[in-house]
C-alpha positions in Angstrom: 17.4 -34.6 13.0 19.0 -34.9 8.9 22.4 -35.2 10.4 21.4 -37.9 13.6 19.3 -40.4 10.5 22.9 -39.5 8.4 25.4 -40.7 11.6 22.7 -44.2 11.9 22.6 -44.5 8.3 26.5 -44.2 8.1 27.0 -46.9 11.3 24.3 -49.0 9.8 26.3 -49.1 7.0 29.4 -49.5 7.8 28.3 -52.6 10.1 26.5 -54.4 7.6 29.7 -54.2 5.4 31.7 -55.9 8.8 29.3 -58.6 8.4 29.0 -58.9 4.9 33.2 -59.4 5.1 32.9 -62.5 7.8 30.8 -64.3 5.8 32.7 -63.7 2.6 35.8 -64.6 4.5 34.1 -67.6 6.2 32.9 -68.6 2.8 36.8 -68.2 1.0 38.2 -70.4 4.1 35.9 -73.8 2.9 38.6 -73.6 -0.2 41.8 -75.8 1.3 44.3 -73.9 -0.8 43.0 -70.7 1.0 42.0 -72.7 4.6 45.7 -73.6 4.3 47.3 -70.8 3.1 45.6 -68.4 6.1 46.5 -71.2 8.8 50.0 -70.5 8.2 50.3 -66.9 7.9 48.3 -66.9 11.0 50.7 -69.4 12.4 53.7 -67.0 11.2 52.5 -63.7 12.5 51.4 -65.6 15.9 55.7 -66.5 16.1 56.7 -63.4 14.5 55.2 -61.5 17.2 56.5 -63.8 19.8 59.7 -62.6 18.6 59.4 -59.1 17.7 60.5 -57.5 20.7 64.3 -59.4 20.5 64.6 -58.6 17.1 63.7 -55.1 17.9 66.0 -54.6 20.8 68.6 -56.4 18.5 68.4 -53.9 15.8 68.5 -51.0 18.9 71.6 -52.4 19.4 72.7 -51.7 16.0 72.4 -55.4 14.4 71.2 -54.9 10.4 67.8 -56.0 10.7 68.3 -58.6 7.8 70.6 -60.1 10.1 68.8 -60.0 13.2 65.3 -61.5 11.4 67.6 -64.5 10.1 69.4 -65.1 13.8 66.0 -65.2 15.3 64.6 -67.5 12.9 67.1 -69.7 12.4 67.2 -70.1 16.4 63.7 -70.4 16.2 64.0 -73.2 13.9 67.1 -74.7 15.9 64.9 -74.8 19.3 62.0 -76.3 17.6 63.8 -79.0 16.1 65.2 -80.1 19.4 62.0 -79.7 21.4 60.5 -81.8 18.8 63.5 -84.7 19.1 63.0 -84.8 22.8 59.3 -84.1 23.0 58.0 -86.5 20.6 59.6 -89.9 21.9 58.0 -89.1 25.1 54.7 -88.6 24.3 54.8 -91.5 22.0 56.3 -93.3 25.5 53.2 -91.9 26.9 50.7 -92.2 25.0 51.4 -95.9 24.9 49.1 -96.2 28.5 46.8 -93.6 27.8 44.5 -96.5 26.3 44.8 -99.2 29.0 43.6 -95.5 31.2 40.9 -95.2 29.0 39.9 -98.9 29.4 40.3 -98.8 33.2 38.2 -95.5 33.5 35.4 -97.1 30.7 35.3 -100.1 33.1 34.9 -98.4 36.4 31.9 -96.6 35.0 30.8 -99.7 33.9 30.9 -101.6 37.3 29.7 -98.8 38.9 26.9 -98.3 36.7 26.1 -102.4 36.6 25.3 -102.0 40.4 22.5 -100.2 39.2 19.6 -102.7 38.6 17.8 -100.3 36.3 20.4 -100.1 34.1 21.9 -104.1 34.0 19.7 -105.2 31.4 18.8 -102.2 29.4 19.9 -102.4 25.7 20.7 -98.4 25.3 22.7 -98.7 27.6 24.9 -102.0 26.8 25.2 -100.1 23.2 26.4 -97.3 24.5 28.8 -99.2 26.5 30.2 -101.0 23.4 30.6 -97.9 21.6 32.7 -96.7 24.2 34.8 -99.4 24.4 35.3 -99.2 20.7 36.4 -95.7 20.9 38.8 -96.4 24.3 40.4 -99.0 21.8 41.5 -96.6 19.7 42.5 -93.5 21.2 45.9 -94.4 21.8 46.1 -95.4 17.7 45.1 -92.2 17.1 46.7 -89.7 19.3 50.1 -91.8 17.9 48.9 -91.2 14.2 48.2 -87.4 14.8 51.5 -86.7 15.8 52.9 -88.8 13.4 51.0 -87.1 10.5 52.7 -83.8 11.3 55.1 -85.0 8.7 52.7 -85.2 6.1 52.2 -81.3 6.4 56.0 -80.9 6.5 56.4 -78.6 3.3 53.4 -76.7 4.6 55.2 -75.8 8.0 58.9 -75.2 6.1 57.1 -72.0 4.7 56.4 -70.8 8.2 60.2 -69.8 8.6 60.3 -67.7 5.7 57.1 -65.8 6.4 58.4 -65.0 9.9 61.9 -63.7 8.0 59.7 -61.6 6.0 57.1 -60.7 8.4 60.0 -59.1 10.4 61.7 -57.7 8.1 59.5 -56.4 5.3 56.1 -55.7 7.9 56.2 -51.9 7.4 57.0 -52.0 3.8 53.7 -53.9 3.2 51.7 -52.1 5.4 53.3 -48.8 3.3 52.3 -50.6 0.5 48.7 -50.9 0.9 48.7 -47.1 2.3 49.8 -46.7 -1.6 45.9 -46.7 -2.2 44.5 -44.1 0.0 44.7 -40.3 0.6 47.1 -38.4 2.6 45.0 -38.0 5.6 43.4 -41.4 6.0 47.2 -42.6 5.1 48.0 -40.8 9.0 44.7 -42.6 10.6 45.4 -46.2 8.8 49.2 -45.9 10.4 47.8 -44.7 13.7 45.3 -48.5 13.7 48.0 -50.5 12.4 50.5 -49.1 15.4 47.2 -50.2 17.8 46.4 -53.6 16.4 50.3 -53.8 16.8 50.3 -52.3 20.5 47.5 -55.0 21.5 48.0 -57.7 19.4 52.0 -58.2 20.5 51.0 -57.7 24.2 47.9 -60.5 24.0 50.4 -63.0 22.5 53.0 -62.7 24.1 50.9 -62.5 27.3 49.1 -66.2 26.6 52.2 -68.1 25.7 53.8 -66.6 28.7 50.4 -67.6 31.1 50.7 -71.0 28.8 54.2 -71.5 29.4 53.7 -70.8 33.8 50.1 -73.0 33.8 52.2 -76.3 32.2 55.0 -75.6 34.5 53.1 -75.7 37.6 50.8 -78.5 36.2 53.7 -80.8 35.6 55.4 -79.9 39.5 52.5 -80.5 40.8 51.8 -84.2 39.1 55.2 -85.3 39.1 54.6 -84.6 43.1 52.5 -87.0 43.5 53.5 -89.1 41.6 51.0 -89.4 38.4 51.6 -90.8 35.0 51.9 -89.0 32.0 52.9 -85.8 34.1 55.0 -84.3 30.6 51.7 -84.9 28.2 48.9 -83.7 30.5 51.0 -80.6 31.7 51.6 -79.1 28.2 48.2 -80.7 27.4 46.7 -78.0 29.9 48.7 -74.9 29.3 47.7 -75.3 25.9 43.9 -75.5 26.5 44.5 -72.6 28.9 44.7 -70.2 25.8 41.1 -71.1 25.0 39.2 -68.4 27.3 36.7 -70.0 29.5 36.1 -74.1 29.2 39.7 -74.0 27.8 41.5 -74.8 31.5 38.7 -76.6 32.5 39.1 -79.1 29.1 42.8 -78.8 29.7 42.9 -79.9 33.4 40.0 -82.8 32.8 42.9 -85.2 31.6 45.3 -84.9 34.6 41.9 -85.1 36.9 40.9 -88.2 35.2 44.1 -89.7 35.3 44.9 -88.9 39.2 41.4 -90.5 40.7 42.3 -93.7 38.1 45.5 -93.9 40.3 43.6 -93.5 43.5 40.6 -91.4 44.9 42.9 -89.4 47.2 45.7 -88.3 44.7 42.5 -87.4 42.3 41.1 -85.5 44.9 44.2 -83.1 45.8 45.3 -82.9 42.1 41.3 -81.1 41.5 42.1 -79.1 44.2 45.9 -78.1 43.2 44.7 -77.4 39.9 41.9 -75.2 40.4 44.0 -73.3 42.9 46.4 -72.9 39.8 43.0 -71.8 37.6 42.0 -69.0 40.2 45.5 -67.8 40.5 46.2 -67.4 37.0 42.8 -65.8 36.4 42.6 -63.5 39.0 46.3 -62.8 39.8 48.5 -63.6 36.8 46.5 -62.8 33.9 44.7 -59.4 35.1 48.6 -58.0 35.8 49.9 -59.5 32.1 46.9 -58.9 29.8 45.2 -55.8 31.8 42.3 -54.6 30.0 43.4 -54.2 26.8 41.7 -57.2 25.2 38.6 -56.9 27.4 35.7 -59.0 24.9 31.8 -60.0 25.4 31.9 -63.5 26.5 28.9 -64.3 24.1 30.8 -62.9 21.2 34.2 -64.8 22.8 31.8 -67.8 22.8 30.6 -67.3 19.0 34.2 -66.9 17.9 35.6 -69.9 19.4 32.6 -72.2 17.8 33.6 -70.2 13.9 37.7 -70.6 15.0 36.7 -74.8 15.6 34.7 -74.9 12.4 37.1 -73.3 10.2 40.5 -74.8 11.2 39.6 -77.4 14.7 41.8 -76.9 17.7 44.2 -74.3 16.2 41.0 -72.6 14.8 39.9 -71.5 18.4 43.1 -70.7 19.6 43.6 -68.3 16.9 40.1 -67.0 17.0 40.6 -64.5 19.7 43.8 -62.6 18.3 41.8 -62.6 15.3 38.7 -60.9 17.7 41.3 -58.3 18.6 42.6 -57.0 15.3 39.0 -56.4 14.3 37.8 -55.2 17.9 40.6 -52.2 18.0 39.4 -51.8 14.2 35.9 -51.1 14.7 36.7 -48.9 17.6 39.6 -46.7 15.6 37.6 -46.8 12.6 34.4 -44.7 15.3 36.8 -42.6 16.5 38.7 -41.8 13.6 35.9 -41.9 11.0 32.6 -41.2 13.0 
């Protein structure tokens, strides 16, 4: 009975320590030295791991490993440069009509809505009206200035390259490092987490920019086949969102569906249907064969992690929030077997 109240006391513990770290690490992240400083080492081990399995098959190959870390990034650099050249212009191109869609869409629901007698001569409703017109008006001057302001951060995302070259390079000497600290034994059980949070972590990554990469690509075939505007920018726009677990792909495929009944009821209609075909396939054939069960989370605590992710750091915030959930998930669980 001593030793069961002694194991509850110990979990009890050890729990309300976990918490007591996300709120202190919640708390450090309002400081924008610190909100700014995480975002990009984030950002840098999210590419690093990208790239991790080249550079190790490069240095099985026999390539020094200070000279594999700098091929890699400096090709990563060289790619990113020139998708940026190309990309850019064309979404600037693009983004040039997404407000005159707005506008259209803003005024369909108005006509539609005006047919209503209730609603023709109620003043919420001509408010709310305005205000969306207002908005329509400037979504296109915003979308424009967004991408344009990634220049502002420009010194910020120059340090990304050489985190990645040191990430790569110097990972197991920091994690030895740290091991510095504790005992002999708990040195064997930290090495034996850090190879899991590794395992999982590299194969959830790589596995979402792969699902990403194969959601834009049939996106785009299938808009460019009939025909819809803005193909490039809603394609990438909804293999991105599809990294955000549940209402990302719908969020992500909104856009294109939007777009395709604003060009005519029958192409919007088919594009719903081509998409969501695309959804179910990717959920139930692609990603259960790339991501398995390794990264198997509660959807309420999924949920709870994408609204902190948003808080802390917006759109990049909840795509990062569920690599995050899986470092401390395989934590907690090594930590109970290990420990408990």
């Amino acid at each position: 009975m001593i030793i069961g109240n002694e194991i509850k006391k110990n979990k009890f513990l050890k729990y309300t320590l976990i918490v007591i770290w996300v709120i202190f690490l919640y708390l450090l992240l309002k400081i924008p030295f610190i909100k700014v400083l995480f975002k990009v080492t984030l950002i840098s081990l999210f590419l690093s791991y990208i790239i991790k399995p080249v550079y190790i098959s490069m240095i099985d190959r026999g390539v020094k490993k200070y000279l594999a870390a700098l091929i890699l990034v400096f090709l990563l650099v060289f790619f990113s440069v020139v998708w940026i050249i190309i990309l850019i212009p064309s979404l600037l191109n693009e983004t040039n009509s997404i407000g005159e869609i707005l506008n259209n869409l803003f005024s369909y629901i108005n006509n539609f809505l005006n047919n209503i007698q209730v609603m023709q001569n109620n003043y919420l409703f001509n408010n709310i009206i305005k205000k969306i017109y207002g908005i329509s008006s400037k979504v296109t001057e915003n979308m424009i200035f967004s991408i344009m302001s990634l220049g502002q951060n420009i010194l910020t995302y120059l340090v990304i390259p050489i985190f990645i070259y040191y990430f790569l390079i110097d990972g197991e000497t920091f994690i030895n490092s740290i091991l510095f600290f504790f005992s002999s034994k708990k040195r064997k059980i930290i090495k034996k987490i850090a190879k899991n949070i590794d395992i999982v972590l590299s194969k959830y990554i790589l596995s979402q920019v792969v699902l990403s990469f194969i959601i834009s690509i049939l996106s785009f075939f299938v808009l460019i086949v009939y025909g819809i505007n803005n193909a490039l920018l809603l394609s990438i726009f909804n293999g991105i969102f599809n990294i955000i677990p549940y209402f990302g792909p719908i969020l992500g495929a909104i856009p294109a569906i939007v777009v395709a009944f604003l060009t005519s009821s029958h192409k919007g209609i088919w594009i719903t249907v081509w998409l969501m075909l695309i959804q179910q396939i990717e959920g139930n054939l692609i990603s259960p064969k790339i991501i398995g069960e390794s990264v198997d989370i509660h959807p309420l605590l999924v949920v709870i992690l994408l609204i902190i992710g948003g808080e802390i750091s917006g759109f990049m915030g909840m795509i990062l929030a569920i690599p995050m959930a899986v470092v401390i998930k395989v934590i907690i669980q090594d930590i109970d077997y290990y420990f408990y």
